[in-house]
Structure formats: C-alpha cells, structure tokens
C-alpha positions, 0 to 999 in steps of 0.5 A: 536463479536471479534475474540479470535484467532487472537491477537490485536496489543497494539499500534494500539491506538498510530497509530489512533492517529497518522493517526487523526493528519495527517488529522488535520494538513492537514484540518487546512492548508486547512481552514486557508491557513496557509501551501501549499498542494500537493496531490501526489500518493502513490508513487510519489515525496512526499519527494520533496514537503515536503522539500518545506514545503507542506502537502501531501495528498495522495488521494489513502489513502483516497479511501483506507478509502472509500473501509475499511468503505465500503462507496466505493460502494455509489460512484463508480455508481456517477463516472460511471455517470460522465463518468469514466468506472466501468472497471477501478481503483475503487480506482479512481472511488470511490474517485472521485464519494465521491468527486462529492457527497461532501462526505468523511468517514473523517467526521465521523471520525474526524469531517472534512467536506470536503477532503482538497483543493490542491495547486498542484496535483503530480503524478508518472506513476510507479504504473498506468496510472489511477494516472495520470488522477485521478490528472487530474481531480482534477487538472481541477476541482480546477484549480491547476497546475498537475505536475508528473513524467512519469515512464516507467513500465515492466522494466527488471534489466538493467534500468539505462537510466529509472532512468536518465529520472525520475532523470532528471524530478524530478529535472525539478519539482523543479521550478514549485514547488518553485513558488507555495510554494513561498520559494527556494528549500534547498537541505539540507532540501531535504536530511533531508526529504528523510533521514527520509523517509530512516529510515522509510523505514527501520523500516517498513521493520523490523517490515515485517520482524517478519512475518519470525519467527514461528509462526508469530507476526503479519498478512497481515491484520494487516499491511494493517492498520499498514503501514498508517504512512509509506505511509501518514507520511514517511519523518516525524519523527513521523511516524519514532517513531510510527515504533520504538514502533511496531518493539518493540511488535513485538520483544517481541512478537517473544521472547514469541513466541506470536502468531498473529494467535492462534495455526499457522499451515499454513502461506500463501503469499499474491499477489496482493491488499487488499479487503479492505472491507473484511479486518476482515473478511479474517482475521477471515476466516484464524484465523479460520482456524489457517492459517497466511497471513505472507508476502505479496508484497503489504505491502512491496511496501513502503520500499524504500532501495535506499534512499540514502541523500548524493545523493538525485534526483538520490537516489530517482528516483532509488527508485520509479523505483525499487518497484514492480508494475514497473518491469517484471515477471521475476523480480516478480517471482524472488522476490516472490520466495525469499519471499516464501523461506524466510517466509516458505510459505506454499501457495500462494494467488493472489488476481484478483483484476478486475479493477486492473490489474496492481497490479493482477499478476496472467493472464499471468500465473505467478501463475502457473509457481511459483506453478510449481518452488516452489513445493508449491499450489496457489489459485486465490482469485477473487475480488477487491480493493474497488468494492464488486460487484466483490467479492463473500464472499461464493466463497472465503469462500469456496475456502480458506477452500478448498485450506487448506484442501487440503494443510492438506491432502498433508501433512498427505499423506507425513508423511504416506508416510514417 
C-alpha cells in the first residue's frame, strides 16, 4: 500500500529511465565489443577513463541494486563459501556471491543476463581496502589488468604531500590505460569530462541543499535513489540534465512549501550508510512519525568542489582525497556540526553498519561528543548495508519511535518551562 505522508518525486521516471540507459550502453559494449570497459569503485579515477572513451561500471552500484531488491542475502553465504569472511564488505560479498551464482537483479530489470565483462579493473583506497581486493578478484577471475590509486586515510587538514602522491598516480594511469583503450589520452577531453563532473557535482549539491528549507522538499530516502546518475553517469551530460529537472521541483517544491514528509516536525541527520533493503520502510516509519531525514553525509559523498579542468590530475586528486570517508574525526565532527546548524537538526541517527566499519562513525565515541557540543540526542541504529541478518526491524522500530517521543517530550517540558 503506498504511504500517503510521504510525497513521490515526478522525476523519478525521467531518472529509471536514465539509470536503464546506463546499463544498455554498457551491456551492448559487452556483447558486441564495439567500447572498452572499466569497472571502477564508487570513487575512483572514473573521469580519467572516460576521457579515453571507457564505459564505466561501477560494481558498488551494482551491490547497491543486490541490497534494494533484497537478493543480497541469496549471495553473501555463496562467497563466504568461497572463502570471503561474513565479517567483511556485504557489499563486496554479495556482488561477488551473484557473480558465482551468474546471477544479476539487472535481468529482471532490464532483460541483461549477465553484468558486463570488464577491460580493466580501477580502484581508489580513499573509501576502504575492501575496493582493492574486490578489483582483485575480478581481475584474476577474467584475466584483466587491476589498476588503482592508493590513498591514505585519516588524514587531518594538512594533507598536500597526500595529494601529490594521488596526483602522481593518476598520471602513472595514464599509459596502462591508453594501450588498453588503444588511442592517446587527449587532456582536452580530460578537461571536458571533469568539467562535466564539476557541474554535476554542483547541481547535486543544490538539489542537497533544499533539505535546508522548513519543512523540507525531499528525504535521505529519496536521494539514496535520486544520486544514481551522480554517481554512475557524473561526466555525462545526461546526468547534468536530469539534475537541472530535479533542482527545479525541488525549487517549486520549496516556494510552495511542499512538504516531503506530511505535517514535518522533527528533521534528523543521518550518519553512516543506507540499509538499502529497508529504504521504504525507514522511510515510512519517519513519515509515519512526521519526522524528516534531511541531510546525511553518505548522499553528499558525491559532490566534488575541488574539480577544477584548468588544472585537472591536481584538481582531481584534491578531490578524491577531500570526501569524508577519508579524513579524521576532528574533520567529521567539524563537518557534521556544520550540517547540524545548517539544516536544524533535531537529532542525529548513526547507522552501525557491521561489516562497514569504515562508513560507521559512531565506535570511537563520535557520537557521544556531538551529542555533548551540539545539545541535541543521538540514536544508534544497528544494521547493515546489504546484510539483513544484521538488522532487527523490531528493535529499529522500537528504537525510532522512542528516541521521537522522548525528543517530543524535551520540547514540551521546555515550552512548560518557559
């Protein structure tokens, strides 16, 4: 039954559509062999390839797709059997245990039978060393060349020797790339590609950027489905003019004072990664309890300021090494309390995710000292990206509703008070 208190976006038919020609294009390339493809992680040197005319595939996307349809849990057990640990990237054990089984939610989709065969593997260490053997593995499964980038992590404001290093290694990519693709690497198309990732980059932000308005426009929810072209098609200009026609419902959205969620009482922050495969239901809990999700740092990893084509190996290496995953807990807590102030964040949510330990902030007492500097309550939501084993719909439930009601009855007691 569709949930009445939380507003549908129109142009979410324009994005399907633009999500379905993505994985045409790539499955065409693979059948006929008429374009190279790389796979890269999320986060990696994508621009880099395009520029020498690869399709990019993006395998994290795809376990994405594995953990929303709920099939992720067919597949996990089949790489645990292959030897890959249940303590690690469910993300990277379920892609992998579909791969084993020659299965892909892309066929009931689209009609693809199989996930496209790659002509190199790219990877960047900015997210997790999990991106690294997961490109490893492909790499010795179809005999391709694994090429990356290695990024240290934790790193503090003071990072220009990190920079240099991914700076240099991008270039070093250069060659290998070029005699895969067979054609010379053009730095004017290079600058082309990033200057489209650039206003990507930009008009994702604006349309984040909404959820600052009371009530707001859209949800977490609805951007963990709505930043697929950011992250699958940045660099193209068809995700560019997907972004122009949300931004615009977005704005008219906010002129009306057109609420996402019916009635919006309490906006939270969301920390950490989706539990794809609760996506609607989360969804409908905080409807349900005319509570908006209005900011996360997951949705906003794919906003990449520093891309600059005037300058684009130094440009684009200050960029992979500025996202969030990759910096200290003073950095995060800075940019977290900015986020707080900025959307008028009632509480925070930090999603445990357990074989994600790089994306869960909340062991190392993060959560506590934001609660302490912020004034305002946080919630530890247990769970996972794509392991529902890990996840207790009753407990979540339980705990959402609680963590709301105690919020409710803060405030009453303080307008009592006043």
């Amino acid at each position: 039954m569709e949930n009445k208190a939380h507003l549908e976006i129109t142009a979410a038919k324009q994005m399907k559509e633009l999500m379905k020609q993505h994985f045409m294009e790539l499955d065409e390339a693979s059948r006929t062999k008429s374009r190279k493809i790389a796979w890269c992680s999320s986060v990696g040197p994508a621009e880099l390839a395009m520029s020498l005319g690869f399709l990019v595939y993006y395998p994290e996307n795809h376990a994405a797709m594995l953990g929303s349809t709920r099939t992720a849990m067919d597949y996990i057990p089949v790489a645990n059997a292959h030897g890959y640990s249940p303590e690690i990237c469910s993300y990277l054990t379920s892609d992998i245990g579909a791969y084993l089984r020659h299965e892909t939610p892309l066929t009931k989709a689209y009609g693809i039978k199989e996930v496209p065969k790659p002509d190199v593997l790219l990877y960047n260490t900015n997210q997790c060393r999990d991106v690294y053997d997961w490109a490893r593995f492909y790499g010795r499964e179809f005999h391709v060349p694994v090429l990356g980038i290695n990024t240290p992590r934790s790193q503090n404001e003071s990072r220009e020797h990190v920079v240099f290093s991914v700076n240099n290694q991008l270039r070093d990519l250069v060659g290998p790339l070029e005699r895969i693709a067979r054609r010379r690497f053009d730095i004017d198309e290079f600058r082309e590609v990033l200057g489209r990732s650039r206003e990507c980059s930009r008009l994702w932000e604006a349309v984040l950027e909404t959820g600052a308005n009371k009530p707001s426009p859209l949800t977490f929810f609805d951007e963990c489905i709505h930043m697929g072209p950011a992250v699958v098609m940045r660099g193209r200009q068809e995700a560019n003019d997907y972004y122009q026609v949300l931004l615009a419902e977005m704005k008219q959205r906010v002129e009306n004072k057109v609420a996402a969620v019916e009635g919006e009482k309490l906006r939270f922050y969301w920390e950490g990664m989706p539990v794809w495969g609760k996506l609607r239901s989360l969804s409908e809990l905080f409807a349900r309890l005319k509570a908006s999700v209005v900011v996360s740092t997951y949705c906003n990893s794919w906003i990449f300021n520093a891309f600059d084509p005037a300058d684009p190996f130094a440009s684009m290496a200050e960029a992979y090494c500025s996202i969030f995953i990759g910096q200290d807990e003073v950095w995060k807590e800075n940019y977290i309390a900015d986020k707080v102030k900025r959307f008028a964040i009632d509480g925070i949510l930090f999603h445990d995710a357990r074989t994600c330990a790089s994306n869960s902030n909340n062991r190392y007492g993060m959560s506590q000292r934001l609660s302490q500097r912020l004034g305002i309550p946080h919630l530890v939501i247990n769970g996972d990206l794509n392991d529902l084993r890990c996840y207790s719909e009753e407990q979540t439930v339980t705990n959402v509703e609680a963590f709301v009601e105690q919020i409710e009855e803060s405030r009453s007691e303080n307008v009592r008070r006043n």
